[in-house]
C-alpha beads as a LAMMPS data file, in Angstrom:
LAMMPS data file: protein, C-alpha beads

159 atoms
158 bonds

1 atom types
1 bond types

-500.0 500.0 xlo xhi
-500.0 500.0 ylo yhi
-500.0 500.0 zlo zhi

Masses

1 110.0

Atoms # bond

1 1 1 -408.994 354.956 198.139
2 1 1 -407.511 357.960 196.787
3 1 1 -404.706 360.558 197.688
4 1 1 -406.006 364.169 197.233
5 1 1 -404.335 367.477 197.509
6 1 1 -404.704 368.459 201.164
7 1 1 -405.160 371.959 202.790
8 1 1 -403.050 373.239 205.387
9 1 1 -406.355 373.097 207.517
10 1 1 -406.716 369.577 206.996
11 1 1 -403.029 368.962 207.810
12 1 1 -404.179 370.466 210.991
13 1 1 -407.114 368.158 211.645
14 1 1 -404.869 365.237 211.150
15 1 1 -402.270 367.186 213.522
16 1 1 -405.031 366.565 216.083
17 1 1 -405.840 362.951 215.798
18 1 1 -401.609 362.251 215.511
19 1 1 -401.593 364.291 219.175
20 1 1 -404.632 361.937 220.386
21 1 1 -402.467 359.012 219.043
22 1 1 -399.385 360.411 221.148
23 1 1 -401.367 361.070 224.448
24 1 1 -403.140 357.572 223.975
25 1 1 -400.013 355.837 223.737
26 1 1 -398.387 358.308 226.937
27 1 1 -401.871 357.407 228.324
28 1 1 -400.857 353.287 227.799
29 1 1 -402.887 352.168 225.091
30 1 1 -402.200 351.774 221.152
31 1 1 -401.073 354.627 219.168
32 1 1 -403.551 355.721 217.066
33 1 1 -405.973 358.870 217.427
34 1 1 -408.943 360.395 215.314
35 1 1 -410.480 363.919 215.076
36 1 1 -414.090 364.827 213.868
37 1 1 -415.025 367.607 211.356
38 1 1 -418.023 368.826 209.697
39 1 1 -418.465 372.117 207.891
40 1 1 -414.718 373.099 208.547
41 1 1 -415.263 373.040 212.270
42 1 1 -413.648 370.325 214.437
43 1 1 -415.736 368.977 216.465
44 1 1 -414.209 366.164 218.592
45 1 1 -410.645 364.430 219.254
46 1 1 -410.157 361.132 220.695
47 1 1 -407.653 358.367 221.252
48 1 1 -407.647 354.864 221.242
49 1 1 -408.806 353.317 225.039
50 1 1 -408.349 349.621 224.448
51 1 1 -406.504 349.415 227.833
52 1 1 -407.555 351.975 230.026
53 1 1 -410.950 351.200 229.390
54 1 1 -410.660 347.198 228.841
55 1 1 -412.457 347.185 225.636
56 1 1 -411.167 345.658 222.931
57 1 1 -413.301 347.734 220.794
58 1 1 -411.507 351.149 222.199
59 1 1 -409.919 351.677 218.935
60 1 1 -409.767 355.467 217.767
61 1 1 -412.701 356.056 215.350
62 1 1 -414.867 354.197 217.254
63 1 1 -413.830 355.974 220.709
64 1 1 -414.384 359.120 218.626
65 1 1 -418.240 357.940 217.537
66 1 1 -419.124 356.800 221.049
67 1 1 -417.864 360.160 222.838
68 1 1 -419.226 362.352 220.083
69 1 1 -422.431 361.269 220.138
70 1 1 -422.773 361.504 224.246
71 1 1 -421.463 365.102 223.614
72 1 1 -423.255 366.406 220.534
73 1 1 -425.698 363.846 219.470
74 1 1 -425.863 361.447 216.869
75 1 1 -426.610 364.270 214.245
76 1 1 -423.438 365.897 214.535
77 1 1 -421.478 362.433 212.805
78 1 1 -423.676 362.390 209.900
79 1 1 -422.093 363.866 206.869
80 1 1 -418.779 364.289 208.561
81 1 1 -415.165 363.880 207.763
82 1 1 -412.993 361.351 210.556
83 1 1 -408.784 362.459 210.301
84 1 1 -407.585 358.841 211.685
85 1 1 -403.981 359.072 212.329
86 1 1 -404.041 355.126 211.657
87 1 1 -406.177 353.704 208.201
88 1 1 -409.187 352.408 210.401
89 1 1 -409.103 348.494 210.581
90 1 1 -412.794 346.874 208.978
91 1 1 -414.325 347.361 212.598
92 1 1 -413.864 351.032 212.511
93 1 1 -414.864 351.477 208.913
94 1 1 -417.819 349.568 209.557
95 1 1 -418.614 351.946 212.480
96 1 1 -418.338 355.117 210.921
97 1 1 -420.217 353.982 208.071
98 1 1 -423.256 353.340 210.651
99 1 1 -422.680 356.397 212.143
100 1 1 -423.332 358.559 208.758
101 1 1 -419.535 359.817 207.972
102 1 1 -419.381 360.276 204.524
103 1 1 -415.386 360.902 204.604
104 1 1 -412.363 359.162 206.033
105 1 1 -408.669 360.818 205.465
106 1 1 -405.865 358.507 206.947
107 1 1 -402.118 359.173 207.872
108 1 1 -400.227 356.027 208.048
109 1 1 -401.391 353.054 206.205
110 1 1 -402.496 349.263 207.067
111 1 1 -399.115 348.054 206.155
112 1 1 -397.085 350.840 208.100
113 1 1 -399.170 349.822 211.273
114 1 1 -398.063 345.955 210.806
115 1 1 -394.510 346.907 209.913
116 1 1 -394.676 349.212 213.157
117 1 1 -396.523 347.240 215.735
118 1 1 -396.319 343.578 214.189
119 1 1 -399.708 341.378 214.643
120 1 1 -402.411 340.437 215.425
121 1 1 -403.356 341.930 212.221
122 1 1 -406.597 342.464 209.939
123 1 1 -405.423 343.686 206.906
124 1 1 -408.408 344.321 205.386
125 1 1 -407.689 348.338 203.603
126 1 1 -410.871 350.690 204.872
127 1 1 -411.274 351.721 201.155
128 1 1 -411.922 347.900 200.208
129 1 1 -414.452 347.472 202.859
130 1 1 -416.524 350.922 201.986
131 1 1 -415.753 350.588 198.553
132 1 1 -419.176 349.514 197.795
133 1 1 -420.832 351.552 200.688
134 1 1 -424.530 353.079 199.969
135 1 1 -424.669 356.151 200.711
136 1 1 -420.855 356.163 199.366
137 1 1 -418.089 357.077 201.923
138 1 1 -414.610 359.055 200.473
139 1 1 -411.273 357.150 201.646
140 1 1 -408.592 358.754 201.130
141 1 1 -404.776 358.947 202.334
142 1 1 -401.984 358.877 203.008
143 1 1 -401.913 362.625 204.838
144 1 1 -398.612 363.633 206.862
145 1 1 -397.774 359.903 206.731
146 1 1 -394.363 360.252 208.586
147 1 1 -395.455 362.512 210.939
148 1 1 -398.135 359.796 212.007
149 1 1 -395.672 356.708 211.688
150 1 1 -393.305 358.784 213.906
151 1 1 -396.025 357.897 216.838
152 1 1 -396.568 354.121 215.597
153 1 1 -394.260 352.739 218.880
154 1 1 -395.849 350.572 221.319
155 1 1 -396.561 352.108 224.651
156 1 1 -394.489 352.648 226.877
157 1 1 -391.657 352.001 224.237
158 1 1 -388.436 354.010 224.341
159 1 1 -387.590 353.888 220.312

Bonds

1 1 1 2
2 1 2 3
3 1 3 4
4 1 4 5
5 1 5 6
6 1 6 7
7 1 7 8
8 1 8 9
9 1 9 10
10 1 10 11
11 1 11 12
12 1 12 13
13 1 13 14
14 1 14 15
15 1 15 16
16 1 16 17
17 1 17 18
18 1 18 19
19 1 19 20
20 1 20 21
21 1 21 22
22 1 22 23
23 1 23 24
24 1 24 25
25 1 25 26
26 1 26 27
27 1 27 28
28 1 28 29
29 1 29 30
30 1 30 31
31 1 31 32
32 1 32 33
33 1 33 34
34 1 34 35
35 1 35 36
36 1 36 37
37 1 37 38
38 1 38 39
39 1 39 40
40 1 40 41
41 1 41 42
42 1 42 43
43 1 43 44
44 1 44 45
45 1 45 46
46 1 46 47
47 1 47 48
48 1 48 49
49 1 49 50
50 1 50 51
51 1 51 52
52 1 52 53
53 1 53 54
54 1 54 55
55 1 55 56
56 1 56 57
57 1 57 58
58 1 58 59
59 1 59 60
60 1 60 61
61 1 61 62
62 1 62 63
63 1 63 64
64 1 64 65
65 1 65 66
66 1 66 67
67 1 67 68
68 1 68 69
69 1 69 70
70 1 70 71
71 1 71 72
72 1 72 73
73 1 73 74
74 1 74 75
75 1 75 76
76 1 76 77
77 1 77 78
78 1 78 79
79 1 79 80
80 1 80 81
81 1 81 82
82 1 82 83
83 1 83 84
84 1 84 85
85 1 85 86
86 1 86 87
87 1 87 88
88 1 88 89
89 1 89 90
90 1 90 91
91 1 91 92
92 1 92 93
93 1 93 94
94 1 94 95
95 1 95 96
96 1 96 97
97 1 97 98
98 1 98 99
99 1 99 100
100 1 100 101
101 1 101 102
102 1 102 103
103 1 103 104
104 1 104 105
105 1 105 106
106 1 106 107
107 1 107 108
108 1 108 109
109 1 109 110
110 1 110 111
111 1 111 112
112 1 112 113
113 1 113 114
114 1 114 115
115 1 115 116
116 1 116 117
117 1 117 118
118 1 118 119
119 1 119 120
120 1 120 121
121 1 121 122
122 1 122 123
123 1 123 124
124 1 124 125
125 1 125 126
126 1 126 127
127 1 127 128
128 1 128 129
129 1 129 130
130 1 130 131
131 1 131 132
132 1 132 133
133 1 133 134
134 1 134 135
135 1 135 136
136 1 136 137
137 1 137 138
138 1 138 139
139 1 139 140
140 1 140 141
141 1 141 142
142 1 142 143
143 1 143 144
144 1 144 145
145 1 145 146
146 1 146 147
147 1 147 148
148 1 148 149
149 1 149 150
150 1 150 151
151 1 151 152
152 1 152 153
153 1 153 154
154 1 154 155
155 1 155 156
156 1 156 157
157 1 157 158
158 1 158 159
């Protein structure tokens, strides 16, 4: 993992994927959100679907790979940057990694999600698990950190 100097249009990106985490949580399922780039375009924004879908794999990033590809094909992922308003948990590193992304930029880390939202927890860090990736994949974060743990409440939650 490393923290970078961002660009006001990367704070942007991640402004997408923190709205995705606010409508999924609005919406009734967890927090978190993701938004796809390659060559400075976004590309696709998704939320997590865990409960309005019923799988327990509708986290984020992978939400974001499944939709992406039935909308631009699985060409448009390789090479590409995921803005994850949440560090992605092992599952959704692991995904991405399949998937060809060669970048991941997070907001709020591992340990702000168990602080926020308790257990169950896999606290493995995204940078640990694709630390040894081939082709490599950048981790990086934390990017507008508040801004992302500001949407870290349960749904339906009042505070």
């Amino acid at each position: 993992m490393t923290t970078e100097t961002y660009t006001e249009t990367e704070a942007g990106y991640m402004r997408a994927a923190i709205a995705a985490s606010r409508a999924a949580r609005q919406a009734g399922n967890m927090p978190f959100g993701a938004a796809l780039v390659r060559d400075g375009q976004m590309l696709h924004v998704a939320g997590n679907d865990q409960v309005s879908t019923g799988d327990c794999t509708g986290h984020a990033e992978v939400a974001l790979i499944r939709q992406a590809v039935q909308r631009l094909g699985a060409d448009a992922l390789r090479g590409a940057t995921v803005y994850a308003s949440g560090e992605p948990c092992a599952m959704c590193a692991g995904a991405m990694f399949w998937a060809g992304i060669t970048r991941v930029v997070w907001a709020a880390s591992t340990p702000d999600i168990e602080e926020a939202l308790g257990g169950p927890s896999l606290p493995a860090r995204c940078a640990d698990v694709l630390a040894a990736a081939r082709p490599p994949v950048a981790v990086s974060g934390p990017l507008l950190r508040d801004e992302a743990r500001a949407e870290l409440r349960l749904p339906g939650s009042p505070c």
